[in-house]
C-alpha positions in Angstrom: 44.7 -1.0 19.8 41.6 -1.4 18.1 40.0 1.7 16.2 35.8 2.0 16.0 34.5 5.1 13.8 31.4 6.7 14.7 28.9 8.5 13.1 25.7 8.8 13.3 22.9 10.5 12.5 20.0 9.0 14.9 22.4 9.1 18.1 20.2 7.0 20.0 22.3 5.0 22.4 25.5 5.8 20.9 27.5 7.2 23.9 27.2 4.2 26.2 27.7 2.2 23.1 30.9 4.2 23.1 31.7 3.9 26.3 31.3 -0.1 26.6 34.1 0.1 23.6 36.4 2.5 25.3 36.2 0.6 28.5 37.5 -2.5 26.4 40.2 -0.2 25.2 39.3 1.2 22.3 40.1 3.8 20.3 37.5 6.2 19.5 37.2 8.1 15.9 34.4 10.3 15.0 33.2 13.7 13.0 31.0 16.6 13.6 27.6 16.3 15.7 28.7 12.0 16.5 32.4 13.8 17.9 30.5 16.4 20.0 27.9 14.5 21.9 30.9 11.9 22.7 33.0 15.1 23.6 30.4 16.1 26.4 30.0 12.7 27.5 33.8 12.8 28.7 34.7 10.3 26.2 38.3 11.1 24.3 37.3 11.0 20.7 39.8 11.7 17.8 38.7 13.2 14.4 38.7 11.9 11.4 40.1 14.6 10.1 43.8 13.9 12.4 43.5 10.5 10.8 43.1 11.5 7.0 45.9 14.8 7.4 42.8 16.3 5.6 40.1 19.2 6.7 36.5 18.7 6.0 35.6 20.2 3.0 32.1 21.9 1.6 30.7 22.3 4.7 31.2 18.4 5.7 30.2 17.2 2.0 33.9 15.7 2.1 34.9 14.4 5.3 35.6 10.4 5.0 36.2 10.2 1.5 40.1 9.2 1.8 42.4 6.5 2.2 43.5 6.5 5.1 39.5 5.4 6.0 38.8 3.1 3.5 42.4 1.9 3.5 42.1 0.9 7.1 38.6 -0.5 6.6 39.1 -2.5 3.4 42.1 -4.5 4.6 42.3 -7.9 4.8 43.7 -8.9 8.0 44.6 -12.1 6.9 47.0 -10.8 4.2 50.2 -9.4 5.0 50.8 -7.9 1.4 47.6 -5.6 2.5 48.4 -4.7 6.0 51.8 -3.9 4.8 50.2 -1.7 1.9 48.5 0.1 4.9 51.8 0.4 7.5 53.6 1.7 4.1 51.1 4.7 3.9 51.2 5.4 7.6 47.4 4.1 8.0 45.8 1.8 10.7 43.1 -0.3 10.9 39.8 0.2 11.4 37.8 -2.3 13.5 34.6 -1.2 13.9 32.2 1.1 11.5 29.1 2.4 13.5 27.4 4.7 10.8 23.7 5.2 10.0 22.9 8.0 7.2 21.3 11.3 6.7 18.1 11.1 7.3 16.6 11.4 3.5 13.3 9.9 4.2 12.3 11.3 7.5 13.1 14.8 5.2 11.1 14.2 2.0 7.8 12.8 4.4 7.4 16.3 5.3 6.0 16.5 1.6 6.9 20.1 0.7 10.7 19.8 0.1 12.5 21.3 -2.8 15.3 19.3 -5.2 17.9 21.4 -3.4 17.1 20.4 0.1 16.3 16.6 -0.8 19.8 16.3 -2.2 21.3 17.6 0.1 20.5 15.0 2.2 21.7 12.5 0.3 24.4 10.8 2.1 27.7 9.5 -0.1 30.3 9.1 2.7 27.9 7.1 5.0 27.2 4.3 2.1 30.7 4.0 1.1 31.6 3.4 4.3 29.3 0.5 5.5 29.8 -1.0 2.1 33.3 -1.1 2.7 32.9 -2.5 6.1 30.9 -5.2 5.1 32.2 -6.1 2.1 35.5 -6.8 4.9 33.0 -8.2 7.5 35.2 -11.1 8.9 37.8 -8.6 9.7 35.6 -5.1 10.6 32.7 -5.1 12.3 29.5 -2.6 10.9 26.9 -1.6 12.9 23.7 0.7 11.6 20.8 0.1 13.8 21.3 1.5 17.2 19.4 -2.0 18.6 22.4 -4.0 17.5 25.3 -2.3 19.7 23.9 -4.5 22.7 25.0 -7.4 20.2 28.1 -6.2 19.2 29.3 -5.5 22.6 28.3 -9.0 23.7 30.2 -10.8 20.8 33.2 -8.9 21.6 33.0 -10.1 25.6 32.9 -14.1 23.7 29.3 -14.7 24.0 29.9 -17.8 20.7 28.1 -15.7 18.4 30.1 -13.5 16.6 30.3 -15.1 13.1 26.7 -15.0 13.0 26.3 -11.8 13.8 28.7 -10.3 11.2 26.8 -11.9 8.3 23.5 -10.9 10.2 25.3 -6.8 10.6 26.3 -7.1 6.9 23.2 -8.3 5.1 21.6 -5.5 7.0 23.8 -3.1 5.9 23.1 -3.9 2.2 19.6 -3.8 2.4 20.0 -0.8 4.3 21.3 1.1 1.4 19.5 -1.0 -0.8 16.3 0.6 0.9 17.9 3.8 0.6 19.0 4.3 -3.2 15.8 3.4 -3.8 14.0 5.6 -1.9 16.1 8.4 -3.4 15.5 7.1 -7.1 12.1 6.8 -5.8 11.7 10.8 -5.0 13.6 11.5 -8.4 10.7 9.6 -10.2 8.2 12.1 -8.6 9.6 15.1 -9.3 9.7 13.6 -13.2 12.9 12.0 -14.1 11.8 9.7 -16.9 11.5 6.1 -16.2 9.8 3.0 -18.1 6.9 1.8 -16.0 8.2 -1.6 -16.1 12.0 -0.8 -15.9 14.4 -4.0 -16.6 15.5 -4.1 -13.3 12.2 -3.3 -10.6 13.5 -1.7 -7.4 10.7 -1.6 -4.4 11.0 0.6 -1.6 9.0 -0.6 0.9 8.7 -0.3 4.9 7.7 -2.1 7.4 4.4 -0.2 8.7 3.9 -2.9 11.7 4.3 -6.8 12.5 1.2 -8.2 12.5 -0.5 -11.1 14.6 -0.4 -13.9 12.5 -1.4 -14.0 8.5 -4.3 -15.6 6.8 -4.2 -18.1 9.6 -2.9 -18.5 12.3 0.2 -20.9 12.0 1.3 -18.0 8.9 3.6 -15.4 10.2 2.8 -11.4 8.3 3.9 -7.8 8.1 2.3 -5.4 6.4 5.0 -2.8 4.6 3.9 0.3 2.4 5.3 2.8 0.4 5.4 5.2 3.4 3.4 6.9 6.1 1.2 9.0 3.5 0.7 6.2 0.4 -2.2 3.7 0.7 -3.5 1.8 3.5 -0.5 2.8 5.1 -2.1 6.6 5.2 -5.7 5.0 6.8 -5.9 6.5 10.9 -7.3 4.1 13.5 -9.1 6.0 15.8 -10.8 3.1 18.2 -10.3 -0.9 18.0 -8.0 -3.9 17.7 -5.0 -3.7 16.1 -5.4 -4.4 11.9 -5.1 -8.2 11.0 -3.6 -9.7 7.9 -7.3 -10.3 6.5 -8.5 -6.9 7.9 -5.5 -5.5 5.4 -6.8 -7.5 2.5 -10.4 -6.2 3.2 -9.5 -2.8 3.3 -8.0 -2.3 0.0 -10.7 -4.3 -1.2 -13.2 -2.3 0.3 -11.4 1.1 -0.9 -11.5 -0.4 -4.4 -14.8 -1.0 -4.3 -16.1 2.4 -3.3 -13.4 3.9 -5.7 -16.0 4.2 -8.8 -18.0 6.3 -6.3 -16.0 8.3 -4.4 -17.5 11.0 -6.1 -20.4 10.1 -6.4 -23.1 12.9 -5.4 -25.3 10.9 -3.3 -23.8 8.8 -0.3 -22.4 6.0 -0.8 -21.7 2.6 1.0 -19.8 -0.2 0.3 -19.6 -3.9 2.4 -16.9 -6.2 2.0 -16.8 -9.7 3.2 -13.2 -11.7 2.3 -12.3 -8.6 -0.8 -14.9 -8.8 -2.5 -18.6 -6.4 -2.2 -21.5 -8.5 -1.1 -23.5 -5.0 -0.5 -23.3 -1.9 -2.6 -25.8 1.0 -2.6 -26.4 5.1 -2.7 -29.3 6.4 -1.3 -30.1 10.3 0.0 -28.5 9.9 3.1 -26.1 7.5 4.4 -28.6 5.2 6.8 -30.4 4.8 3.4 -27.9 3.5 1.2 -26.5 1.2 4.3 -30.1 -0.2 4.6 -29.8 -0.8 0.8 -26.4 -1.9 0.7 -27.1 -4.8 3.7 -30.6 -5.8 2.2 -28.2 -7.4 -0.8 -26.8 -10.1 1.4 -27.4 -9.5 5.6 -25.8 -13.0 6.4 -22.3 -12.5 4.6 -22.0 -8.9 6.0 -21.5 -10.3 9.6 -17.7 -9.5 9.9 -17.4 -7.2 7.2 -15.7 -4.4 6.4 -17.6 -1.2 5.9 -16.5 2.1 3.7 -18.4 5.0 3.1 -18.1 8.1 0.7 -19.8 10.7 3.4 -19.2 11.6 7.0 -21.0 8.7 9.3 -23.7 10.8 11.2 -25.4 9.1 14.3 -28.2 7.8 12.3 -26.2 5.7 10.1 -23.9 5.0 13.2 -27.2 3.3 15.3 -27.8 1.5 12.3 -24.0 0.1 11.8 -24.0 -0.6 15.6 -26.7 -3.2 15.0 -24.2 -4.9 13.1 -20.8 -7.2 14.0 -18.4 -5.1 11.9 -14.6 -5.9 11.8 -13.7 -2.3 10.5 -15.3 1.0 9.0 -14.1 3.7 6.8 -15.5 7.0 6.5 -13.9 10.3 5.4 -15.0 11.3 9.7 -17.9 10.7 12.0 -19.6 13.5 14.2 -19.4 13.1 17.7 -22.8 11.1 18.0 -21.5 8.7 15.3 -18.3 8.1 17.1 -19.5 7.9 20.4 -22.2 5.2 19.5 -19.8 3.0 16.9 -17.4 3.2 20.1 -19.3 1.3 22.4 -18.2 -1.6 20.7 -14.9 -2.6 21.9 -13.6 -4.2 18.9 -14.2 -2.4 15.8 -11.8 -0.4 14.0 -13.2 2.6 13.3 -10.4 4.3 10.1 -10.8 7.7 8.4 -9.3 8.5 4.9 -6.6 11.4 4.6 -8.0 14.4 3.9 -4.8 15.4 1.3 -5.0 15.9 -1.9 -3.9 12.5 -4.0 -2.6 12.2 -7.7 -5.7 10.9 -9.7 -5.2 9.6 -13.8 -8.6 10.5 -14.7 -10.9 13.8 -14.1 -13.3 13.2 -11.5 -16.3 15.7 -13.1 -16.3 13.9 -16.7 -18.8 11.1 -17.7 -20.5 9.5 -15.2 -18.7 11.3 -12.5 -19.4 13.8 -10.3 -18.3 16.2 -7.9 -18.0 15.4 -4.2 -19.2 18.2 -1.5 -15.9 20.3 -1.2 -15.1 19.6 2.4 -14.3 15.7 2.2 -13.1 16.0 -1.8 -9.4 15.5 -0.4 -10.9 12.0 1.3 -12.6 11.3 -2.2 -9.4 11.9 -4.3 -7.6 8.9 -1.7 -10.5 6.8 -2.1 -10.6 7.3 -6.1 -6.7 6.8 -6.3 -6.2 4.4 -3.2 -4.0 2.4 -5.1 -2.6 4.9 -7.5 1.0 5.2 -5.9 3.7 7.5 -7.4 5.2 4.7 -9.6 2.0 4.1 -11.6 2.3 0.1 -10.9 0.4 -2.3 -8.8 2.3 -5.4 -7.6 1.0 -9.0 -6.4 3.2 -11.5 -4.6 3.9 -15.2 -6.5 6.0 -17.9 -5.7 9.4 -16.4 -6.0 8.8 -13.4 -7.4 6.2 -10.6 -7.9 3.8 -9.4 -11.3 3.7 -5.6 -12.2 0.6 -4.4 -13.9 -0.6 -0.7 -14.2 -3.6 -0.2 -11.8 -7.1 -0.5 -12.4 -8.8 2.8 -13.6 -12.2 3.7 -13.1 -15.1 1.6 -14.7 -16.0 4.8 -16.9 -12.4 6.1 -17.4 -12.5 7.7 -20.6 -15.8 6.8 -21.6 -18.5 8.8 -22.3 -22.2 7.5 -22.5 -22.3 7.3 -26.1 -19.2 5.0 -26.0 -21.6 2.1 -24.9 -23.1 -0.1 -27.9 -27.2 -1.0 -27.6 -26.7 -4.7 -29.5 -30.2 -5.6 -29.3 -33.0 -3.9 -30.9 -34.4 -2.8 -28.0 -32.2 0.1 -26.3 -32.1 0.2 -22.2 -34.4 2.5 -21.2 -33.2 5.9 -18.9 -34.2 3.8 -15.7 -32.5 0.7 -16.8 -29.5 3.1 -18.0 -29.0 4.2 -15.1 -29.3 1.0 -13.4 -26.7 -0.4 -15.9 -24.1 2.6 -15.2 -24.7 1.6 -11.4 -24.2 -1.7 -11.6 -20.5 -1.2 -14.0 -19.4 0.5 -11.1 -20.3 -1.6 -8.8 -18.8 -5.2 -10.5 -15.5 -3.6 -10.6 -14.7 -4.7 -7.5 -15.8 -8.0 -7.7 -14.4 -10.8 -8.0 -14.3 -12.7 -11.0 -15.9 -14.5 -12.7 -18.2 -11.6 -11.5 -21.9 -11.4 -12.3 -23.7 -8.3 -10.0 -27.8 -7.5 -10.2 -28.9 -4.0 -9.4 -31.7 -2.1 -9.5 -32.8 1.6 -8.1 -29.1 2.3 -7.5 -28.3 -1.0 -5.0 -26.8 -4.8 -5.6 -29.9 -6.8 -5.8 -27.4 -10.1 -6.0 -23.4 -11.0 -6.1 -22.1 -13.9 -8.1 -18.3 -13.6 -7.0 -14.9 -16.0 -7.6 -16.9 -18.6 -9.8 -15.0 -21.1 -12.1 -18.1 -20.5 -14.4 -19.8 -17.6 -15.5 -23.5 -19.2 -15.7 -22.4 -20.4 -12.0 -21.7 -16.8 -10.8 -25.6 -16.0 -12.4 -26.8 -18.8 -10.4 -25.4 -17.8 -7.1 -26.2 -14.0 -7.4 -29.7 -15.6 -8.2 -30.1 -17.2 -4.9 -28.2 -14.8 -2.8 -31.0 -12.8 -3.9 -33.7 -15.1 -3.5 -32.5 -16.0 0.3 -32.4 -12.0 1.0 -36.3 -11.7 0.0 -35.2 -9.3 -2.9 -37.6 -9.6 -6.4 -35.4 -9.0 -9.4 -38.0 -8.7 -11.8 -37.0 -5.4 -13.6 -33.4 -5.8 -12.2 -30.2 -5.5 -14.3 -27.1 -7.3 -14.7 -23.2 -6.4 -14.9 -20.8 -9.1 -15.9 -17.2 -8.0 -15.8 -16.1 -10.0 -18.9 -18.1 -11.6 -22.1 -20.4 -14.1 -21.7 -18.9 -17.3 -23.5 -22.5 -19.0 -24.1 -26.0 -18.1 -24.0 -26.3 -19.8 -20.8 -25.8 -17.1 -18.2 -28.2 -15.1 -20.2 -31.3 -17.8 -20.0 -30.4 -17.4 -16.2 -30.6 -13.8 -16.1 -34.0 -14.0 -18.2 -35.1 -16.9 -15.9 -34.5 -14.6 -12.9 -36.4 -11.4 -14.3 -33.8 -9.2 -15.4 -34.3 -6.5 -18.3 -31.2 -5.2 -19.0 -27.5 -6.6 -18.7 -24.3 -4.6 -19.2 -21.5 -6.4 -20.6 -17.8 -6.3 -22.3 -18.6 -8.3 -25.4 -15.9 -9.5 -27.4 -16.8 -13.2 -27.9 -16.6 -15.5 -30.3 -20.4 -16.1 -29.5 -21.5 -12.6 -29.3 -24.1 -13.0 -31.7 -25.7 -16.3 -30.1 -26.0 -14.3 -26.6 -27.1 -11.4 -28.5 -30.0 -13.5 -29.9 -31.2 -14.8 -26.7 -31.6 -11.3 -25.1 -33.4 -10.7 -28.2 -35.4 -13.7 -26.9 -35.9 -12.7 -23.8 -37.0 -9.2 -24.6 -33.5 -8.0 -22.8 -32.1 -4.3 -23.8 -28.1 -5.7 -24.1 -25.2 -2.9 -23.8 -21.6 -3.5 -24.6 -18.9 -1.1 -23.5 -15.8 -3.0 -25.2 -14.1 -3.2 -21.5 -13.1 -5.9 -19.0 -13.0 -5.3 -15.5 -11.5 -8.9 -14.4 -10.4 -8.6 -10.8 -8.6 -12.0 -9.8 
């Protein structure tokens, strides 16, 4: 007779799955809760515990850990030395492992539980046990998603398929409890075991948050997986709208990066994002300002964009948006007006941040920050942090592998004013300052080679992607010039040195006063002269904010 031990956790569809293997004759093994629900179904189950001659122990901590399990699962049934190893002991095979394990992550989501309680959800005879069973796949059978016992009872009525399947059961098995050691280790780490950032052997815990339509195009096949339900983009709530694309994804954490520098800022603030990358950035005294300012940078890119916002969207801003085709918006909530009008639209996606509290590196009140209004300083603190997970790593996708980096921090992380260097003799003035610290917030999240114009707290013009740096100057140039926006006055942002005085002669050509840059060249002195030229104020801060 062949033996099939079951026990689960998520019971889901385990009684008929034991009853379609009873009715082939079957014998049925089992423990605790998995025995009982059988029990009441009428099925005859016999406990583990007849099998091993041994009680469970600690209150079921020790239950499968014996012999006369693993015994009868690890046999080879092609070798007679084993199966007369296991008729020597008194033990029998076992033919069929259905096991999925305590639930560990569906207990440490709830995000206030204790050492104690997390570990005692760890699960030791579950693992060993599906290891076991498919390491010995050819022979034992090992089932731990409830959708695969319509499989498995098909195979064993001869449906041609049941090689396949075991390899198919047993990879899943390992990644399985591959996903789960690592999602343990991964709740260790928070609760501050020690562990290099960049440890020799990278373990990502990662879930499937949903299957998506297609990827970049539409012949590509995509998922989108996160950390969990309450890290990242995975944390965002749809409230109206399609369902989120591949490239809306992409946009989104581009858009959330690109606000991050003002998050807190203490004027509203809005962000548009066309394919990652800002081509409209303002703050203003309300919210319909700095959206008129933001979409006077660039109106004909921001059709199809992606919209996030630092304040709640109120119906004024909301008519305003409406005007616009918008792929998705982010806001930390809307008022009733604002949702009402931005609903209309059948397609949008209209997102709100978490309001919880998120893990930030840096204090939001020092240097150029400030503090948000209290009531959406939970949505700030996601927006500032977005992509600071609890492993302090951000990871990109190559051919055949992945790069881990530390993530971005803030433009003015540890920086105070006085940490910028006037190079030219004449020093920015307070307007021009302040259009400078605007404008190194807002090229963070460009793309480079990134050049950005500003002026009274808006993008004026967006160089962005450019092989060339004096390219980038020329293309923030005539974004400008096709918008109707003067840049006389205007300042610049660069997000790296410039190599040659070129880019500067633009900027001069164009009417700017003031640029903000890294420095660090070999040339730094011949760019430094032409500003001089040009009757520029030049600031260095010593930092690069590339963004590939």
């Amino acid at each position: 007779m062949k033996r099939a031990l079951l026990s689960v956790s998520d019971k889901t569809g385990i009684v008929d799955f034991a009853r379609s293997l009873a009715g082939r004759g079957w014998e049925l093994l089992s423990t605790g809760g998995t025995a009982a629900a059988l029990r009441e179904a009428d099925l005859e189950v016999r406990d583990v515990a007849d099998v091993t001659g041994h009680p469970e122990m600690m209150g079921g901590r020790v239950k499968t850990l014996h012999p006369a399990v693993h015994a009868g699962i690890l046999a080879r049934r092609g070798r007679e030395d084993d199966l007369a190893a296991l008729e020597e002991q008194g033990y029998g095979t076992i033919d069929l492992v259905a096991v999925n394990l305590y639930p560990f992550r569906q207990t440490i989501a709830r995000g206030d539980v204790d050492l104690t309680e997390a570990m005692g959800k760890v699960d030791i005879g579950g693992p060993t046990m599906i290891r076991a069973a498919a390491k010995n796949h050819e022979g034992v059978w090992v089932v731990v998603d409830p959708t695969d016992y319509g499989a498995v009872v098909r195979a064993l009525d001869g449906d041609g398929n049941e090689a396949a399947l075991r390899r198919s059961l047993a990879t899943k098995v390992f990644r399985h409890v591959s996903a789960y050691d690592a999602a343990i280790a991964a709740y260790l780490e928070r609760q501050g075991a020690e562990v290099p950032i960049f440890p020799e052997d990278l373990m990502v815990n990662l879930s499937r948050v949903q299957t998506l339509r297609y990827g970049e195009n539409p012949d590509q096949g995509a998922a989108f997986y996160g950390l969990g339900s309450s890290v990242g983009l995975a944390a965002l709530k749809q409230h109206h709208g399609k369902e989120l694309s591949y490239n809306n994804i992409l946009d989104l954490d581009g858009a959330l990066l690109s606000l991050a520098p003002f998050a807190f800022s203490p004027r509203p603030a809005v962000c548009i994002v066309k394919h990652t990358t800002p081509c409209g950035l303002a703050v203003g005294d309300t919210l319909a300002e700095a959206y008129e300012k933001a979409l006077r940078c660039d109106p004909m890119s921001a059709f199809g964009s992606v919209i996030a916002v630092n304040r709640p969207v109120d119906a004024e801003a909301a008519e305003l948006m409406s005007k616009l085709f918008i792929e998705c918006i982010m806001a930390p909530s809307y008022s009733d007006e604002a949702m009402s009008l931005l609903t209309q639209k059948k397609n949008i996606r209209v997102m709100t941040f978490p309001g919880a509290d998120t893990h930030l590196p840096f204090e939001p009140k020092s240097g150029w920050w400030a503090e948000a209004p209290e009531d959406i300083q939970g949505a700030c603190r996601f927006v500032a942090g977005h992509n600071m997970v609890p492993t302090p790593r951000v990871m990109r996708s190559v051919y055949g592998g992945m790069l881990a980096e530390t993530p971005p921090l803030p433009p003015f992380y540890g920086v105070s004013d006085g940490a910028w260097k006037a190079v030219t003799k004449r020093a920015p003035t307070d307007t021009e300052l302040d259009d400078l610290r605007f404008a190194w917030a807002a090229v963070y999240g460009v793309k480079s080679n990134a050049i950005l114009m500003a002026g009274g707290g808006a993008t004026l013009g967006i160089g962005a992607g450019q092989m060339s740096r004096v390219d980038a100057s020329k293309i923030a140039v005539m974004k400008a010039a096709t918008a109707g926006i003067d840049l006389s006055g205007s300042v610049l942002a660069s997000d790296a040195f410039f190599p040659f005085r070129d880019g500067v002669d633009a900027a001069a050509e164009a009417g700017v006063k003031a640029i903000v840059e890294p420095g660090g060249s070999v040339r730094d002195q011949e760019v430094i002269d032409a500003a001089e030229e040009h009757g520029i104020a030049m600031v260095f801060t010593g930092r690069r904010l590339f963004r590939h």
